[in-house]
C-alpha positions as CSV (number, residue, x, y, z in Angstrom):
1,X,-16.7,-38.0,-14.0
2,X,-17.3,-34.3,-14.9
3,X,-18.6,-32.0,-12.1
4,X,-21.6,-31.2,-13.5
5,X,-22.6,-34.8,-14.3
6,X,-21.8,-36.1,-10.8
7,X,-24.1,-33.1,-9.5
8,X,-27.0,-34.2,-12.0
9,X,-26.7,-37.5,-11.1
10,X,-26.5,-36.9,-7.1
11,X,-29.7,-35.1,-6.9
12,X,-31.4,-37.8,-9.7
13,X,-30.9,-40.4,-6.9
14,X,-21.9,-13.5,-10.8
15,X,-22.9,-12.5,-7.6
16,X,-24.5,-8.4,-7.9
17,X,-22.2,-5.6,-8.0
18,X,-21.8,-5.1,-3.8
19,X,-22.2,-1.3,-2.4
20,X,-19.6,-2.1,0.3
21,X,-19.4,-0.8,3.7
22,X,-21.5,-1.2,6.9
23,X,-24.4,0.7,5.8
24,X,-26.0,-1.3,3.5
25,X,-25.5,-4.5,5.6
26,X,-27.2,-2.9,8.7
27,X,-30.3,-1.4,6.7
28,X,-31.2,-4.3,5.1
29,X,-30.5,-6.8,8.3
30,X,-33.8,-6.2,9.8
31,X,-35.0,-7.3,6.5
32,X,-33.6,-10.5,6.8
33,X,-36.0,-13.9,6.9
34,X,-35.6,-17.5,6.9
35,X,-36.2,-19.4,4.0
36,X,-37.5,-23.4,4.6
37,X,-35.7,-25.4,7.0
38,X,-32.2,-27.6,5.6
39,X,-32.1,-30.6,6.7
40,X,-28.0,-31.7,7.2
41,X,-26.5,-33.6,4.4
42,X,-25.0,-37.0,5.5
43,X,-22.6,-39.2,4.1
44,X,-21.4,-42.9,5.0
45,X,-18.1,-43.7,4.7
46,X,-15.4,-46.3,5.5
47,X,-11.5,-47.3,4.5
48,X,-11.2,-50.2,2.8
49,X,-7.7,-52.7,3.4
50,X,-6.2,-55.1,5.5
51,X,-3.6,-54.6,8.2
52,X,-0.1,-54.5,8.0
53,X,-0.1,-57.7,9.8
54,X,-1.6,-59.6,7.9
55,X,0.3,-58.5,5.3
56,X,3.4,-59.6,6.5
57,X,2.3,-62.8,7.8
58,X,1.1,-63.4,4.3
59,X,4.1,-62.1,3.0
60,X,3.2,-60.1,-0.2
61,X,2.0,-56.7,-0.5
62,X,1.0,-55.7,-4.4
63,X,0.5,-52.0,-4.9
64,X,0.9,-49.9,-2.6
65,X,3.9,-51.5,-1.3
66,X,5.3,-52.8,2.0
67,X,6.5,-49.4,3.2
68,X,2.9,-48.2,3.3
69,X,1.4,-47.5,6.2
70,X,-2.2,-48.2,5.8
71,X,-3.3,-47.5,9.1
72,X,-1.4,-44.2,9.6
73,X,-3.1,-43.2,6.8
74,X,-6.4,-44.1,8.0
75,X,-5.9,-41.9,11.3
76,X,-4.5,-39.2,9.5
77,X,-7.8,-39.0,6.8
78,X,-10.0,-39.5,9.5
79,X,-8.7,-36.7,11.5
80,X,-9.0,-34.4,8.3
81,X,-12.6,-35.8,7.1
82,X,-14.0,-35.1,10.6
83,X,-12.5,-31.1,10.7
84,X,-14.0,-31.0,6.8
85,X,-17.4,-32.2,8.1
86,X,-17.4,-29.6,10.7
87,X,-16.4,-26.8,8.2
88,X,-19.1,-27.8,5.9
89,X,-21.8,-28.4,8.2
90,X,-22.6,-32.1,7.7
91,X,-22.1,-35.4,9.1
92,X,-19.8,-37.8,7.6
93,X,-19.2,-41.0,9.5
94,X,-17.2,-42.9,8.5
95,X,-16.5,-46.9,9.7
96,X,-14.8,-47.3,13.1
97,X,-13.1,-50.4,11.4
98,X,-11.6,-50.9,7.5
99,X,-13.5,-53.3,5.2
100,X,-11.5,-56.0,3.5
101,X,-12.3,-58.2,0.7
102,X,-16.1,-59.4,1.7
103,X,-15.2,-59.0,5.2
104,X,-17.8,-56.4,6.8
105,X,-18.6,-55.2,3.3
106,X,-22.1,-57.1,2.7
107,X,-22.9,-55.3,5.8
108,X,-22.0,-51.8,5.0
109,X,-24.3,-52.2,2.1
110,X,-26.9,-54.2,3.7
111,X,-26.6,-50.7,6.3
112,X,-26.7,-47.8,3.1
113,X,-29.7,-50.2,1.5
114,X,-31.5,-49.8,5.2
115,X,-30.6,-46.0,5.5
116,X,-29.8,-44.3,2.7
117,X,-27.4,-41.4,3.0
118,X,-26.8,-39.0,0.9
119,X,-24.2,-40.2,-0.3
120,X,-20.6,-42.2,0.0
121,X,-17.0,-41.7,0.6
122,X,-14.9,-45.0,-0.3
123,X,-11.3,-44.9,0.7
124,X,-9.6,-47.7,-0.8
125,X,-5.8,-48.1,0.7
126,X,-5.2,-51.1,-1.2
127,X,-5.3,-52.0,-4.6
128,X,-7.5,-55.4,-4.5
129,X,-10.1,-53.2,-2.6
130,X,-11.0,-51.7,-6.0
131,X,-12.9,-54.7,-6.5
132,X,-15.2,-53.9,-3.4
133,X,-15.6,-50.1,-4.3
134,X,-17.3,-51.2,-7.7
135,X,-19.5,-53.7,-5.7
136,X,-20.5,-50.5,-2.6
137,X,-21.3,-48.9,-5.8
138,X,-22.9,-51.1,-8.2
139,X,-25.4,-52.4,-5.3
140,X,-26.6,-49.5,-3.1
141,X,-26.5,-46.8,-6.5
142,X,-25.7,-44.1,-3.8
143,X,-23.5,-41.2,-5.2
144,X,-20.0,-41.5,-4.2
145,X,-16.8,-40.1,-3.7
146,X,-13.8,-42.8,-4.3
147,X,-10.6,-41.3,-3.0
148,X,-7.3,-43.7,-3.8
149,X,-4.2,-41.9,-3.1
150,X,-1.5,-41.9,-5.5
151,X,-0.4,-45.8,-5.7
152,X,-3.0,-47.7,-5.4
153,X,-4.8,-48.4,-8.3
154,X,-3.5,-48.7,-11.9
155,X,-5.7,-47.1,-14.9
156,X,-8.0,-50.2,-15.7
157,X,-9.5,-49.6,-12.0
158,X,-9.7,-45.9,-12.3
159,X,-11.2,-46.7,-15.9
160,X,-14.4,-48.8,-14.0
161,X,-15.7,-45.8,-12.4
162,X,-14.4,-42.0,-13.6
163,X,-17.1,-41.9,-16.1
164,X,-20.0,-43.6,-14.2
165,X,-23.0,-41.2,-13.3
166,X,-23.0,-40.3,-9.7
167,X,-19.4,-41.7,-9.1
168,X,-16.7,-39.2,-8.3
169,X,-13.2,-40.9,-9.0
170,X,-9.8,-39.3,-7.4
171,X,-6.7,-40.6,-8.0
172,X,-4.3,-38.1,-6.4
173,X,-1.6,-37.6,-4.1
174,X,-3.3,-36.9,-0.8
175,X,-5.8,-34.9,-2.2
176,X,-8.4,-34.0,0.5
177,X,-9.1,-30.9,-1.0
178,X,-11.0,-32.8,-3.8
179,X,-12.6,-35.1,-1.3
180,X,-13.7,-31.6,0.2
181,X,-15.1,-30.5,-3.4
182,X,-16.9,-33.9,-3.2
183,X,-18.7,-33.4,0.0
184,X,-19.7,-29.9,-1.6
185,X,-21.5,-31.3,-4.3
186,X,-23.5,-34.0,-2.1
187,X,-24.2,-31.1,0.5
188,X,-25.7,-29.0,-2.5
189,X,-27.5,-31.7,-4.1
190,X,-29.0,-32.5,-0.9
191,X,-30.1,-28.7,-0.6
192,X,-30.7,-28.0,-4.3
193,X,-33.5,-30.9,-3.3
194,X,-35.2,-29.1,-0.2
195,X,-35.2,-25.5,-2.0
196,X,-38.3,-23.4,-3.2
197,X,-37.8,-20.9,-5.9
198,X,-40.8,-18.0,-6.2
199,X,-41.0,-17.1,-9.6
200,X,-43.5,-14.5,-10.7
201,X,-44.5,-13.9,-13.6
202,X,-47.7,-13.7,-16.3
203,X,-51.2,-14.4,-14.6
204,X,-51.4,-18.3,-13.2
205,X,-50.6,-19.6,-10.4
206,X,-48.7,-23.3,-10.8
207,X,-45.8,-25.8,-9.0
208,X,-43.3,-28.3,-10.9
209,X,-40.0,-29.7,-9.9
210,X,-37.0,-29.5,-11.7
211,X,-36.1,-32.3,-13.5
212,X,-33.2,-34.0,-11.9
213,X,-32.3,-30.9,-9.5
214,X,-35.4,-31.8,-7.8
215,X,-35.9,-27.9,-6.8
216,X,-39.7,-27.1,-6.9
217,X,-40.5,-23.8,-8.6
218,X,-43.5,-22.3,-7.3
219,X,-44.8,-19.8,-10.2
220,X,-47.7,-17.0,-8.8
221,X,-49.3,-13.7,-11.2
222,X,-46.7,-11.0,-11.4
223,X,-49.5,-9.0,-10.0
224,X,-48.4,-10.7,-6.6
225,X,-45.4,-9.1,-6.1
226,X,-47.1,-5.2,-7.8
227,X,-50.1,-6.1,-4.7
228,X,-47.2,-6.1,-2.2
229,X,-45.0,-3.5,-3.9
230,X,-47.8,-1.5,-3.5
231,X,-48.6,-2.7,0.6
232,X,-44.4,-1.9,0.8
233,X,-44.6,2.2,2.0
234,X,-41.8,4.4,2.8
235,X,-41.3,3.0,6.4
236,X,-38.2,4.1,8.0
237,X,-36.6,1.1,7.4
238,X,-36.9,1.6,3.7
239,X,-36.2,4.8,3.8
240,X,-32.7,3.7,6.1
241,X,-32.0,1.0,2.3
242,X,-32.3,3.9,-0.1
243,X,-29.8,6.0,2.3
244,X,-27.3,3.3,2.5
245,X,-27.7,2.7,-1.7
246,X,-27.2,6.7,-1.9
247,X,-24.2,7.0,0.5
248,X,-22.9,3.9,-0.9
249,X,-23.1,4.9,-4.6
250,X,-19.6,6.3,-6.3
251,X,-21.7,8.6,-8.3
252,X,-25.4,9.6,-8.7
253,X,-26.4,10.5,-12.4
254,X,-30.3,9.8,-13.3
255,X,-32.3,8.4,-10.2
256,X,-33.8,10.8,-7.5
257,X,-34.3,10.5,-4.2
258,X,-38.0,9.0,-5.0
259,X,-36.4,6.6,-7.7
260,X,-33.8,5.5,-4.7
261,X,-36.8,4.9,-2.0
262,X,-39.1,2.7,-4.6
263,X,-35.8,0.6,-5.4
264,X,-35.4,-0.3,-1.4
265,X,-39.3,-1.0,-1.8
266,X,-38.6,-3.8,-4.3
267,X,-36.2,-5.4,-2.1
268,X,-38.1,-5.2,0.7
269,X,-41.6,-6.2,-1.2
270,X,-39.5,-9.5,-2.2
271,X,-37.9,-10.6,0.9
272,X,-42.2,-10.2,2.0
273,X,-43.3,-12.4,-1.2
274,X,-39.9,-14.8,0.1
275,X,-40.4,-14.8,3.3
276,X,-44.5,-15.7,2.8
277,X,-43.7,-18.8,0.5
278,X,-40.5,-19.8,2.4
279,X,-38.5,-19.4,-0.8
280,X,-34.6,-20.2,-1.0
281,X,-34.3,-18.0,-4.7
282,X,-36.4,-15.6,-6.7
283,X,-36.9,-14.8,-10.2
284,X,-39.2,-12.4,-12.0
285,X,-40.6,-11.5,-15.4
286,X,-40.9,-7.7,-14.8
287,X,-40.9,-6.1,-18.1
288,X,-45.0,-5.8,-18.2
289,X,-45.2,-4.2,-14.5
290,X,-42.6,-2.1,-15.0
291,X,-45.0,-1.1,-18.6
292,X,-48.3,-1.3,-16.9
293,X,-46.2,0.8,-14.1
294,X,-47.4,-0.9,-11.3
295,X,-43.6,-1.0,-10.1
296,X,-40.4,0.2,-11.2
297,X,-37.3,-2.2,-12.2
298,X,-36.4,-4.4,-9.6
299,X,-32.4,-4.4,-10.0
300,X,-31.6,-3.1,-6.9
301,X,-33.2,-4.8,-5.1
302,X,-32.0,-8.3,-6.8
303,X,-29.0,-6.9,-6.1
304,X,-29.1,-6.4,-2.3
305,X,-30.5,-10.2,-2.3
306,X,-27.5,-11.5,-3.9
307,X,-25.4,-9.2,-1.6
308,X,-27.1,-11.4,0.7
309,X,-26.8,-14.4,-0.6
310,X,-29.8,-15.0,-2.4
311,X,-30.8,-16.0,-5.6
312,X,-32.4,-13.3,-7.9
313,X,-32.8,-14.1,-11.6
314,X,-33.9,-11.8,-14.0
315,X,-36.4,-12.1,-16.9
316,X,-37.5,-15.3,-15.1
317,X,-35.1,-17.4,-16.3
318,X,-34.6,-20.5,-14.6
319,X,-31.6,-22.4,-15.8
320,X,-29.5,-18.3,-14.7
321,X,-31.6,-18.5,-10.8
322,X,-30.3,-22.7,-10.7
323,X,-26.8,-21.8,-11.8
324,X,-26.9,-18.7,-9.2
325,X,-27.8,-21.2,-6.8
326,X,-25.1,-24.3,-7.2
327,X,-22.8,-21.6,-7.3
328,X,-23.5,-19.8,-4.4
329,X,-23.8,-23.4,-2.3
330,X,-20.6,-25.1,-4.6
C-alpha cells in the first residue's frame, strides 16, 4: 500500500534556511534540551519455508525453483536486518528458526497476540508461505512489512495484501533498502505516538491527540511564550546567537543589532517553553504578539530549531508541524 496509508494505519494500531559554519552550532549548543524520553521501536520478525531437504526428498519445488537456496538467503538477510536495526536504532528480532506451513506459526502469533510489537517483518522464501503471511496478518492486525524476493509469489498473492491498511507489500529483487524504508515508518509511528507538540496560541489552555498519529498537542495562551520572551534578557549566551546569525548572514539590509539580539531571545525563550513541557515540536500563532508587541517575529528562531532538528510550524498550523515531523524522523 501507499506510504502514507501504511504510516496512518501503523500508528492507528523544508527544513529552515541553515546559516552554516561552526558558529551558530556552538552558540546555540548550550541551548540544547531534551525533549520526553523514546522508547525503542521493536519489530518481530521470522523467514517463512522449508529446507532444501525436504524439498528434495519430496521431490518438487514450485516457485522459486530447485536452484534456490533458501537458507543462504536466510543468513544473508539476517546478517543485513541485524546491521539495519543497529543503524536505525531499534530492535528487530527476528525467528532463530523458519516457519512452515502451520509448523511454529500458531505460535509466533499466539507470541505477537501475548507481546505486541510494533510491528512485523514476514519474509516468505517460498511461494505456499503466502498462505501463512495473510494468516500472521489477518490474526494479530500488527502492521507489517512482507518482503518476497523476486520469484516467489505470482500477482494474485501480491494482490491479497498491497492495498491492505497497515500491510507493506515488496516484491523486489533483493530489495533491503525498501525493507529499510519499512522499518522507518514503524520507528516513526512508534515516535509520532510518544511525541508532545507545544502549540501556543489565543488565550486557553487545552490537550487532544491527533487522530490516528496519536501525537498529543498540548495548546497554552500565546501570552506564555510573551511572559518568557520577556524573563529571556540579553545574557551572554544570547548575545553569543545573535553574533553567530550576524557573522553568519551573506548580507545585512534592515535588522539592527537590537533586532538580531531579540531574534536569539525567541529561540532561546522557546527551547525554555520546550524544554518546561518536554515538547518534541513547536508551533505558534504569533501575529497578535507581534501586534500587541509583546515580542517580535519568531522566524529566526524557528529557524535555528529546525537547524536543529526540531519542529517549528508557523501560524500554528498543525497538519505543516506533523509533516515537519514524519519528515524529519522518515
Amino acid at each position: 500500500m501507499p506510504r502514507r496509508h501504511f504510516l496512518g494505519a501503523l500508528s492507528a494500531a523544508a527544513a529552515g534556511v541553515a546559516l552554516g559554519g561552526t558558529g551558530l552550532r556552538a552558540a546555540t549548543s548550550a541551548q540544547q534540551t531534551d525533549s520526553r524520553k523514546h522508547g525503542t521501536a521493536t519489530v518481530r520478525g521470522a523467514f517463512l519455508y522449508p529446507s532444501t531437504e525436504s524439498l528434495r526428498k519430496e521431490g518438487y519445488y514450485s516457485w522459486p525453483g530447485s536452484g534456490f537456496d533458501a537458507e543462504g538467503h536466510h543468513q544473508r538477510y539476517a546478517t543485513e536486518i541485524a546491521a539495519m536495526a543497529k543503524r536505525l536504532g531499534m530492535r528487530i528480532v527476528m525467528s532463530e528458526k523458519p516457519l512452515h506451513e502451520k509448523a511454529g506459526v500458531p505460535e509466533f502469533i499466539r507470541e505477537i497476540k501475548d507481546r505486541p510489537p510494533d510491528g512485523l517483518l514476514l519474509i516468505p522464501l517460498k511461494k505456499s508461505e503466502w498462505e501463512s503471511v495473510t494468516r500472521i496478518v489477518n490474526e494479530t492486525q500488527i502492521p507489517t512489512v512482507a518482503f518476497a524476493t523476486l520469484g516467489i509469489l505470482l500477482n494474485p498473492h501480491i494482490n491479497q495484501l498491497y492495498r491492505r491498511p497497515g500491510v507493506y507489500v515488496i516484491s523486489s529483487l533483493d530489495n533491503l533498502d525498501a525493507v529499510e524504508s519499512g522499518m522507518k515508518m514503524i520507528r516513526t509511528a512508534r515516535w509520532m505516538k510518544e511525541s508532545r507538540i507545544v502549540s501556543l496560541t489565543g488565550s486557553a489552555q487545552e490537550e487532544k491527540v491527533v487522530d490516528n498519529l496519536g501525537t498529543q498537542v498540548r495548546t497554552f495562551p500565546r501570552k506564555r511564550f510573551a511572559d518568557e520572551f520577556e524573563r529571556t534578557k540579553a545574557t551572554d549566551d544570547v548575545r553569543e546567537i545573535a553574533r553567530a546569525y550576524a557573522t553568519n548572514a551573506r548580507k545585512i539590509v534592515e535588522p539592527s543589532e537590537a533586532d538580531i539580539v531579540d531574534a536569539a531571545r525567541t529561540y532561546v525563550a522557546c527551547k525554555r517553553v520546550l524544554a518546561a513541557e518536554e515538547g518534541d515540536a513547536i508551533m505558534m500563532e504569533c501575529l497578535g504578539g507581534i501586534r500587541e508587541r509583546r515580542f517580535p517575529p519568531p522566524c529566526m528562531g524557528f529557524m535555528s530549531l529546525r537547524d536543529g532538528g526540531i519542529a517549528a510550524g508557523c501560524q500554528n498550523d498543525l497538519n505543516a508541524t506533523l509533516t515537519m515531523m514524519l519528515l524529519q524522523q522518515l
